[in-house]
C-alpha positions as CSV (number, residue, x, y, z in Angstrom):
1,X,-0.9,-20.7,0.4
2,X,-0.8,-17.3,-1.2
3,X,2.4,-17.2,0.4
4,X,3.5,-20.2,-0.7
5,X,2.9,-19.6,-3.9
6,X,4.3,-15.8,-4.4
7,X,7.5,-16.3,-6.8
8,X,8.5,-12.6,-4.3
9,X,8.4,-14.9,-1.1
10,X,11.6,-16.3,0.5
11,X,11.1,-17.0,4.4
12,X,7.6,-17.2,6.6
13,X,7.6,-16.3,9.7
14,X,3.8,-17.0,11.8
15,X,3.3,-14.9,14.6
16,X,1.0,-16.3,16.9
17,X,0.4,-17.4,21.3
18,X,1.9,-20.5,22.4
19,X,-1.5,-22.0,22.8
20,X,-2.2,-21.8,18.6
21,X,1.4,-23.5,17.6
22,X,0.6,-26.9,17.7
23,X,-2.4,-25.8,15.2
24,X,-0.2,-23.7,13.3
25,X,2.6,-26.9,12.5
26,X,-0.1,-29.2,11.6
27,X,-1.7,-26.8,9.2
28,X,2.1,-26.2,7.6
29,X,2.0,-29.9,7.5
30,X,-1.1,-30.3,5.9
31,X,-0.3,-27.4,3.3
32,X,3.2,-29.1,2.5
33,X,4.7,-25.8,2.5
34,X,8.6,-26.1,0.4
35,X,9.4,-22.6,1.9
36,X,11.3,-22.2,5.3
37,X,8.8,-21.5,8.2
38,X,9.6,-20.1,11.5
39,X,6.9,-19.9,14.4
40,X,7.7,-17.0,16.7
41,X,5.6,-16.2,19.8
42,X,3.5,-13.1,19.6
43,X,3.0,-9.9,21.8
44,X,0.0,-8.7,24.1
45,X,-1.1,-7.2,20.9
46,X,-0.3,-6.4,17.3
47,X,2.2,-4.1,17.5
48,X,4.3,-6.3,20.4
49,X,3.6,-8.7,18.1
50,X,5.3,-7.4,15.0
51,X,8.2,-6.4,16.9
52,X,9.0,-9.8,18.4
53,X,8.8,-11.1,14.3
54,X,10.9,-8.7,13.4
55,X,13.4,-9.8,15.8
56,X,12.9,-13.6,14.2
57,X,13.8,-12.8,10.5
58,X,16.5,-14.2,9.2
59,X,20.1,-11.9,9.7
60,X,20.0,-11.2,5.6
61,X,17.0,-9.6,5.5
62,X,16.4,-6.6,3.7
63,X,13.0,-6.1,3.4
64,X,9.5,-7.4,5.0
65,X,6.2,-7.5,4.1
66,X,3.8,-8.0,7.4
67,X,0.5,-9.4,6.6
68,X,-2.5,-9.8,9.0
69,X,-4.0,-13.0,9.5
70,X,-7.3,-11.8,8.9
71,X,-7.0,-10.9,5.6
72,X,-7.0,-14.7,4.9
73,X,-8.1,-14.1,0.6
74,X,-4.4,-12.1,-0.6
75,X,-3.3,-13.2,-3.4
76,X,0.3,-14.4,-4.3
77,X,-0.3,-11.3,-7.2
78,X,-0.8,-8.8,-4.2
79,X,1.8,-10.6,-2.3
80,X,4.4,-9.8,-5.4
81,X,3.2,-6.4,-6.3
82,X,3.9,-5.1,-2.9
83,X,7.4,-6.8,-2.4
84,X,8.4,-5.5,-5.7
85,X,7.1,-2.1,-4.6
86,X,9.9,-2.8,-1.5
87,X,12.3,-2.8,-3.4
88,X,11.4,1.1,-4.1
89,X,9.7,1.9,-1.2
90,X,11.4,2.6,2.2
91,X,8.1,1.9,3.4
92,X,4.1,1.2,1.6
93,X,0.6,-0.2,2.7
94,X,-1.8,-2.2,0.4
95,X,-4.9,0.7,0.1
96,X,-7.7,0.8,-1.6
97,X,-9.6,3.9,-2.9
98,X,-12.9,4.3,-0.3
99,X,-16.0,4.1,-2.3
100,X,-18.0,5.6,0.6
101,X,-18.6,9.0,1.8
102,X,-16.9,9.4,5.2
103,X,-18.0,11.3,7.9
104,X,-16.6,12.6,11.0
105,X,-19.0,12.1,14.4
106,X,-17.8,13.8,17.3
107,X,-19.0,12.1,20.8
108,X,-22.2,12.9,20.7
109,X,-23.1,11.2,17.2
110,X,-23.0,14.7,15.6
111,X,-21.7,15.2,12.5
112,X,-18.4,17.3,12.3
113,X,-17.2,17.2,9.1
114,X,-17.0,15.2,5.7
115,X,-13.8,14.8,4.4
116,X,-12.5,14.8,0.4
117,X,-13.1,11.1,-0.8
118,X,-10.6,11.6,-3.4
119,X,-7.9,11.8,-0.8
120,X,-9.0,8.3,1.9
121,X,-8.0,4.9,1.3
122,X,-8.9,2.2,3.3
123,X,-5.8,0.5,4.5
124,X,-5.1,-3.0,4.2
125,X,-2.2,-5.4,4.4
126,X,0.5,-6.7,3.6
127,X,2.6,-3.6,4.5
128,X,6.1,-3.3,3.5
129,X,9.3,-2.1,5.0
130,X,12.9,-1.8,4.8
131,X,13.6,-4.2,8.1
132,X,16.5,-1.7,9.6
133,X,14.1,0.9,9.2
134,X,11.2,-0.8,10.5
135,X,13.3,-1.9,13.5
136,X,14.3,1.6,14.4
137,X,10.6,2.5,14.2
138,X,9.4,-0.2,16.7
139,X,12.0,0.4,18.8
140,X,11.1,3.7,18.8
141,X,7.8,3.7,19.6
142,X,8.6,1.0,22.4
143,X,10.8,4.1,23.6
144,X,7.8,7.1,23.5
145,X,5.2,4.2,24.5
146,X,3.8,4.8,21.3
147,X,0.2,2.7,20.6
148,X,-0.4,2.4,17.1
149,X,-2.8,-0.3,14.8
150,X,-0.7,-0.6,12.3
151,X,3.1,-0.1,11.2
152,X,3.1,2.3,8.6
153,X,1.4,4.3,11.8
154,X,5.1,4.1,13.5
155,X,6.5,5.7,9.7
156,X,4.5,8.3,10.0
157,X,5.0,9.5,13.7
158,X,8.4,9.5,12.4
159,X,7.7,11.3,9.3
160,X,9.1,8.6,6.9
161,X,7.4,8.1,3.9
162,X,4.8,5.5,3.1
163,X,3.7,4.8,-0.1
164,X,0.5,3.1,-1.6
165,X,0.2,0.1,-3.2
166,X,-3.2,-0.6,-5.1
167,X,-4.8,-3.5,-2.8
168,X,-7.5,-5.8,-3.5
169,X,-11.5,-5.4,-3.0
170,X,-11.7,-9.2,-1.9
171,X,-8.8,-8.7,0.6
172,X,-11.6,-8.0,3.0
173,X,-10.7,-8.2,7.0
174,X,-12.6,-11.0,8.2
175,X,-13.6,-10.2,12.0
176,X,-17.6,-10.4,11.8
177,X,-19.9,-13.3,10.9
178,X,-20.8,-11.0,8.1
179,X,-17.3,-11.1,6.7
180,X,-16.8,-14.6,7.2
181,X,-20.1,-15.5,4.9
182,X,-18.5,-13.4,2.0
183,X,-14.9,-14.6,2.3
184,X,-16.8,-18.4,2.1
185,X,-18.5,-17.2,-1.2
186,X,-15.2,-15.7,-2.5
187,X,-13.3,-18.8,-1.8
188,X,-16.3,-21.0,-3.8
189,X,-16.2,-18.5,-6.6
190,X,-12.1,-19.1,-6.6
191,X,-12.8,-22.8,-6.5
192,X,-15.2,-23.1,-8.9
193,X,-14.8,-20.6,-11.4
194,X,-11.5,-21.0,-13.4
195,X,-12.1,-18.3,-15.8
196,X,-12.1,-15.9,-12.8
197,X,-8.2,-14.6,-13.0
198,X,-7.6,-14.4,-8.6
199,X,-3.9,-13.9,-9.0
């Protein structure tokens, strides 16, 4: 819905296997989505993925943003901030500042190394892109058989810039039962408290 409801957004496309499609339509159904939906067939993994949307948006487009399914609590206010930043940006990521002190473990569980927590961000998404660019990225790392986790990865073996966005602390990745229990109290507290300002 955050989508749906971003003043920003023009065109959604849903990248997903054949086998989740029929789920996918009855949930746009369900949603009564006004904004154009296209249903394109995803990759072997995220980055095949991408590539195949990108080769689904519309012939106009200028500029994406590509958000991750698991980050299921953006808000249409991220959703905005970052395709107004697109408009700037040849390329950007959603970030947030790390809060914790990061260390780096070599193999053996030994500590190598902490770095400056003034300088990491955790990543998140959406990311944004100019779409020839972004093109001529994936197509490029199809070319080196480049394997990257995310697209602003691709930017940056290519030494394009990248810039950040200020993301969200609830736009948490949800891939553990962990996550899934505070996305569900995030949702209730959305739901239930209207004084809380989400967008």
């Amino acid at each position: 819905m955050a989508a749906e409801q971003a003043e920003s957004i023009t065109w959604i496309g849903i990248i997903g296997q054949g086998e989740d499609e029929s789920t996918w339509k009855q949930l746009v159904l369900d949603l009564q989505l006004t904004k154009p939906v296209l249903f394109i067939l995803g990759g072997d993994s995220r980055q095949a993925s991408v590539y195949n949307g990108l080769q689904g948006l519309p012939s106009e487009a200028e500029q994406v943003l590509i958000h991750d399914g698991a980050r299921c609590l953006a808000t249409p206010s991220l959703l905005d901030r970052c395709a107004s930043a697109a408009q700037k940006y040849q390329g950007l990521i959603a970030a947030v500042p790390v809060k914790d002190t990061i260390k780096i473990v070599d193999q053996c569980q030994q500590v190598q190394g902490t770095p400056d927590r003034d300088q990491l961000w955790a990543a998140q998404t959406p990311q944004g892109f100019n779409v020839k660019a972004l093109k001529t990225a994936h197509q490029q790392g199809r070319n080196q058989d480049w394997q990257v986790t995310d697209d602003a990865a691709l930017f940056e073996r290519l030494h394009l810039p990248v810039h950040v966005v200020m993301g969200e602390e609830t736009n948490l990745k949800v891939t553990t039962p962990a996550d899934l229990a505070i996305a569900t109290l995030i949702l209730q507290q959305r739901l239930t408290d209207p004084a809380l300002n989400w967008n």
